[in-house]
KOLMIFI-440374 format. One record per residue (C-alpha): x, y negated, z; residue number from 1; chain. Coordinates in Angstrom, 2 decimals, m for minus. Layout:
      xx      yy      zz   k c
       X       Y       Z NUM A
...
end
This chain:
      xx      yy      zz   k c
  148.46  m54.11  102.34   1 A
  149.18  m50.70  102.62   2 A
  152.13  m48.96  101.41   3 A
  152.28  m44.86  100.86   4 A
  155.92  m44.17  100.94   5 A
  157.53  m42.40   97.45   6 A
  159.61  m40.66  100.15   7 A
  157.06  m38.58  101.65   8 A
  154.33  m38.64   99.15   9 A
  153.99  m38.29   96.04  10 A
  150.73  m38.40   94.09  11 A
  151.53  m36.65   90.69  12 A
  149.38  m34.17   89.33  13 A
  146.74  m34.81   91.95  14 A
  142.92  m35.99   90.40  15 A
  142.62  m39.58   91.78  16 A
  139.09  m38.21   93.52  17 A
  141.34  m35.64   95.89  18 A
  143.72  m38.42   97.47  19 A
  142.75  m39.76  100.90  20 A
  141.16  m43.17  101.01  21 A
  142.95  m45.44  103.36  22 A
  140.45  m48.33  104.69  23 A
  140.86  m51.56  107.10  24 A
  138.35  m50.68  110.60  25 A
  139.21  m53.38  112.67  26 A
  141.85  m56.44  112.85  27 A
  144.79  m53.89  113.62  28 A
  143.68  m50.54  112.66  29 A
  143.12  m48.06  109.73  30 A
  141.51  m45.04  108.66  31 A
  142.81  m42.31  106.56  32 A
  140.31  m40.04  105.09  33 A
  140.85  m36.58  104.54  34 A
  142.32  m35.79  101.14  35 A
  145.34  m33.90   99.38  36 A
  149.06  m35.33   98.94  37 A
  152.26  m33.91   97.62  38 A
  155.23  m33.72  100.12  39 A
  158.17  m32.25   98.67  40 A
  156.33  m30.94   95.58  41 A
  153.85  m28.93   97.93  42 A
  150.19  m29.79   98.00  43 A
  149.32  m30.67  101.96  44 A
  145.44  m31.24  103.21  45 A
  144.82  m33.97  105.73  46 A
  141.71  m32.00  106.94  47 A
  140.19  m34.60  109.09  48 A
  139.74  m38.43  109.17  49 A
  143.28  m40.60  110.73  50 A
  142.75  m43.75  112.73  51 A
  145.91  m45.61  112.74  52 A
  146.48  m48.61  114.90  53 A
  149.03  m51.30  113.59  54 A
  151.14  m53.26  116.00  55 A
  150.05  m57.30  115.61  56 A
  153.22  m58.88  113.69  57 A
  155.01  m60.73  115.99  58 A
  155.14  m64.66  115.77  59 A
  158.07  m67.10  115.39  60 A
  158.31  m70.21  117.09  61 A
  160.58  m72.95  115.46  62 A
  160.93  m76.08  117.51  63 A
  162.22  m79.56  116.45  64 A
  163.68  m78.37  112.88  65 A
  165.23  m81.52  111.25  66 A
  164.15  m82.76  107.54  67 A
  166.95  m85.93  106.81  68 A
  163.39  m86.82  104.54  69 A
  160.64  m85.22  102.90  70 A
  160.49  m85.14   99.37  71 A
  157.47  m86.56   97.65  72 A
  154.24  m84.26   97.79  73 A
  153.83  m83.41   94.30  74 A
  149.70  m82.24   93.42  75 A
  150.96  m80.95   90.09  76 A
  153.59  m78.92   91.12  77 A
  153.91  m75.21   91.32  78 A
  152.40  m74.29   95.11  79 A
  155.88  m73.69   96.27  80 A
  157.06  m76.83   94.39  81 A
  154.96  m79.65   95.13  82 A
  157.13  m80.78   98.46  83 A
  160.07  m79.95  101.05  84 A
  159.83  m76.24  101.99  85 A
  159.94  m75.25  106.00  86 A
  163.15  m73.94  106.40  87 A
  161.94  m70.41  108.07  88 A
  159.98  m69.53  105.97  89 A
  162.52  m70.26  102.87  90 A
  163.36  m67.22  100.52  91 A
  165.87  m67.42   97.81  92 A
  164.05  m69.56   95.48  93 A
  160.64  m70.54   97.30  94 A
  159.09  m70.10  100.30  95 A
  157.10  m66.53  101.89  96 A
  153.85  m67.04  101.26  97 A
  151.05  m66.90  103.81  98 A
  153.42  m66.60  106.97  99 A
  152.70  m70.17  108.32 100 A
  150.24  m69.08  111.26 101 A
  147.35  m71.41  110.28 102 A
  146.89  m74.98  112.50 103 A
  150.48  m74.63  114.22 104 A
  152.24  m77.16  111.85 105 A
  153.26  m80.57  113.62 106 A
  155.43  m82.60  111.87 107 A
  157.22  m85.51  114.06 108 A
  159.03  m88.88  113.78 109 A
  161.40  m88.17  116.31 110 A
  163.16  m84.52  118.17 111 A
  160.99  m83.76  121.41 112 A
  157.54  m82.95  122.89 113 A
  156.51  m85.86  123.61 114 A
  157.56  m87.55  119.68 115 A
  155.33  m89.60  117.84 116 A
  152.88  m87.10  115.87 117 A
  152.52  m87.81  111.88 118 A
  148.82  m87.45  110.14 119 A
  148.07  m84.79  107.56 120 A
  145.92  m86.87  104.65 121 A
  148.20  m90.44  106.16 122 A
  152.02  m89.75  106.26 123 A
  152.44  m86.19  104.58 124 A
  149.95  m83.55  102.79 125 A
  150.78  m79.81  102.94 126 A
  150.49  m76.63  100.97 127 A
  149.76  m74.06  103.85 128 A
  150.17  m71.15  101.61 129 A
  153.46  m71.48  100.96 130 A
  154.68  m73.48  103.94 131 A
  155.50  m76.98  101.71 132 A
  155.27  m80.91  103.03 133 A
  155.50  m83.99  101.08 134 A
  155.26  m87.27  102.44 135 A
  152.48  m89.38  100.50 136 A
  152.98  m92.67   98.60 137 A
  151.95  m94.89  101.46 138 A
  154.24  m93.33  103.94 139 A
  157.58  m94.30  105.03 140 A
  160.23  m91.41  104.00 141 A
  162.45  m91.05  106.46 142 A
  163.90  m88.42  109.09 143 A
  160.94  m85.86  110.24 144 A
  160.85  m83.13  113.10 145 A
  158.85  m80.31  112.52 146 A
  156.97  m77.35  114.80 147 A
  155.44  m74.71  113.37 148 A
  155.16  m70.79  114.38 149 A
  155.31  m68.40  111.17 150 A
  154.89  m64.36  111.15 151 A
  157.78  m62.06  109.96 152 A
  156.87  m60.31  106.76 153 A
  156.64  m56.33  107.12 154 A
  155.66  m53.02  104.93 155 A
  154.50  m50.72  106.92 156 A
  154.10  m46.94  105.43 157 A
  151.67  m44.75  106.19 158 A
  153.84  m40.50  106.36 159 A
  152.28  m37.32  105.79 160 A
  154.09  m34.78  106.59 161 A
  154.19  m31.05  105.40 162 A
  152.09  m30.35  108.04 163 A
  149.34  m32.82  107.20 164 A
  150.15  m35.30  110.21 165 A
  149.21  m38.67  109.15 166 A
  151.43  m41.19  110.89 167 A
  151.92  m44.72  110.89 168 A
  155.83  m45.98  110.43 169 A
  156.51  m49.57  111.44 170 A
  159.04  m51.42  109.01 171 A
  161.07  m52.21  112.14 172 A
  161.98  m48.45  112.78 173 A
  162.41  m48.24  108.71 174 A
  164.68  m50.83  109.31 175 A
  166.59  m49.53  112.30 176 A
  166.40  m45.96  110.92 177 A
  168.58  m47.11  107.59 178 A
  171.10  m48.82  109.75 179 A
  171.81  m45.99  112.19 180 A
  175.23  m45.05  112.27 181 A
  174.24  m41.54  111.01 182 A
  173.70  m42.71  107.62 183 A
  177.13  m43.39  107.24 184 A
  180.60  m40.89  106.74 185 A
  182.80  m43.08  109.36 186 A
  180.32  m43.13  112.26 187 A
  178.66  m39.33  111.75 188 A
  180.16  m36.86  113.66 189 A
  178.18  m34.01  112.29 190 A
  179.14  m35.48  108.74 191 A
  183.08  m36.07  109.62 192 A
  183.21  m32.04  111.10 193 A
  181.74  m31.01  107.75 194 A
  183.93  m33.09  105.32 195 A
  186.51  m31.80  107.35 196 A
  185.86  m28.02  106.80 197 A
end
């Protein structure tokens, strides 16, 4: 999912047929078309098609994360209810969905590489969507291991300047951008001088 950013454009008062179409090319790149944004309440023409490539998210590994016991898989349950949720990928109330990299889930009966491995469909059934393990009636609940990799959710924005320049901006400089100690009075000198005078 793409994300144009309120900041830099705004669509108002622009006939849906005149905005630039944004489309997926390839497993980590895009293509904006040409079309016509507001920036700062001017009209601005991306005159000629944009390809965009996005950095692969990156991958978490999480080794040996204890479970004192599995709650009972639950087939009725809400998706994000029906067992124990992976701690990483835990959110305030439920889980992130769709972060657990697919096939990388290995629950264990003891810390360690070389632990016992327990069976999906035997000892515990999962919801891989959003990252939940029950153990199943036949098995035996106790203490469980688990090692899993999961992505780090992102938004990406696609800027347009006033100049037209399409540009990609990764959620990590977003992030790093709003923390900068220019943002804030103590730790701007530029700001401080002014306040000052």
């Amino acid at each position: 999912m793409f994300f144009l950013s309120p900041i830099a454009i705004t669509v108002a008062a622009i006939a849906p047929a005149a905005l630039p179409e944004i489309r997926i090319t390839g497993d980590w790149q895009i293509v904006i078309a040409p079309g016509t944004v507001m920036v700062n309440g001017k009209k601005v023409q991306i005159n000629a098609p944009v390809v965009l490539t996005v950095a692969p998210a990156s991958r978490v590994r999480v080794v040996d994360e204890e479970y004192k016991a599995l709650r009972p898989f639950n087939e009725k349950a809400a998706p994000w209810a029906k067992g124990t949720p992976l701690q990483g990928l835990k959110t305030y109330e439920t889980t992130a969905p769709d972060l657990l990299v697919p096939g990388t889930l290995r629950l264990k009966s003891a810390p360690g590489p070389d632990a016992p491995t327990l069976t999906a469909g035997t000892d515990y059934a999962i919801e891989p969507r959003w990252a939940v393990v029950g153990h199943l009636p036949a098995a035996v609940s106790g203490p469980v291991w688990a090692d899993y990799e999961h992505g780090l959710g992102r938004l990406d924005s696609v800027i347009v300047d006033d100049k037209g320049k399409v540009q990609l901006r990764f959620a990590i400089s977003q992030f790093i951008d709003a923390i900068s100690p220019t943002n804030f009075l103590a730790t701007n000198p530029e700001a401080l001088q002014l306040a000052q005078e």
